[in-house]
C-alpha positions, -999 to 999 in steps of 0.1 A, spaced: 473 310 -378 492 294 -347 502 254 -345 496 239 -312 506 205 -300 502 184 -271 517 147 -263 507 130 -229 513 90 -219 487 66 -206 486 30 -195 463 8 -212 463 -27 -201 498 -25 -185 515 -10 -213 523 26 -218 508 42 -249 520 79 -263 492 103 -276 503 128 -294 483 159 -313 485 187 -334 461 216 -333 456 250 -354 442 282 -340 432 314 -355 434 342 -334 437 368 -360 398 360 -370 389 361 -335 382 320 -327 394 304 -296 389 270 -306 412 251 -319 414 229 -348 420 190 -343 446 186 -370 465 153 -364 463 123 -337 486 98 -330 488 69 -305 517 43 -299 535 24 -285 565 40 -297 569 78 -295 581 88 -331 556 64 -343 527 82 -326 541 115 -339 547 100 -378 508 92 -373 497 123 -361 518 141 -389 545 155 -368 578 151 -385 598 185 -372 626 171 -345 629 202 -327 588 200 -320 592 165 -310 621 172 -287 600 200 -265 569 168 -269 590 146 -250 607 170 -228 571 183 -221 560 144 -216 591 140 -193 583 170 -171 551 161 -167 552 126 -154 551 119 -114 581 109 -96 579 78 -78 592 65 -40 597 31 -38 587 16 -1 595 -16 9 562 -33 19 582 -53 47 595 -20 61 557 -1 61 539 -31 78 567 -33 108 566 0 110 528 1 111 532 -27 139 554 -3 158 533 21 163 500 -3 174 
């Protein structure tokens, strides 16, 4: 028997929401599915692993370092700055 988990974020109506889950797998009979153990969404990242039924820190710490990989890095362009240079080049 092998535990699996998995924790993503999505926006909902402008607000960012944690999803959290726990899965268990049983190679040694030979099934590749997994097993939908627990599911939690929130607000509040602890909160959506209490409700999914994930209360080990050190699997919650590689959740959230997972989460932070994960999530795109953003550049911040000045609107002003792309339309004059748009005009620049017309």
């Amino acid at each position: 028997m092998e535990k699996h988990y998995t924790a993503y974020i999505k926006e909902i109506a402008g607000e960012k929401f944690y999803f959290v889950k726990a899965f268990t797998s049983f190679p040694e009979l030979g099934l590749t599915s997994q097993l939908l153990n627990g599911y939690g969404m929130h607000k509040d990242f602890n909160e959506a692993c209490s409700i999914a039924g994930i209360t080990d820190p050190t699997i919650k710490k590689e959740l959230i370092a997972t989460i932070r990989d994960v999530l795109p890095q953003a550049i911040v362009i000045d609107i002003n700055d792309a339309v004059q240079l748009k005009l620049m080049t017309l």
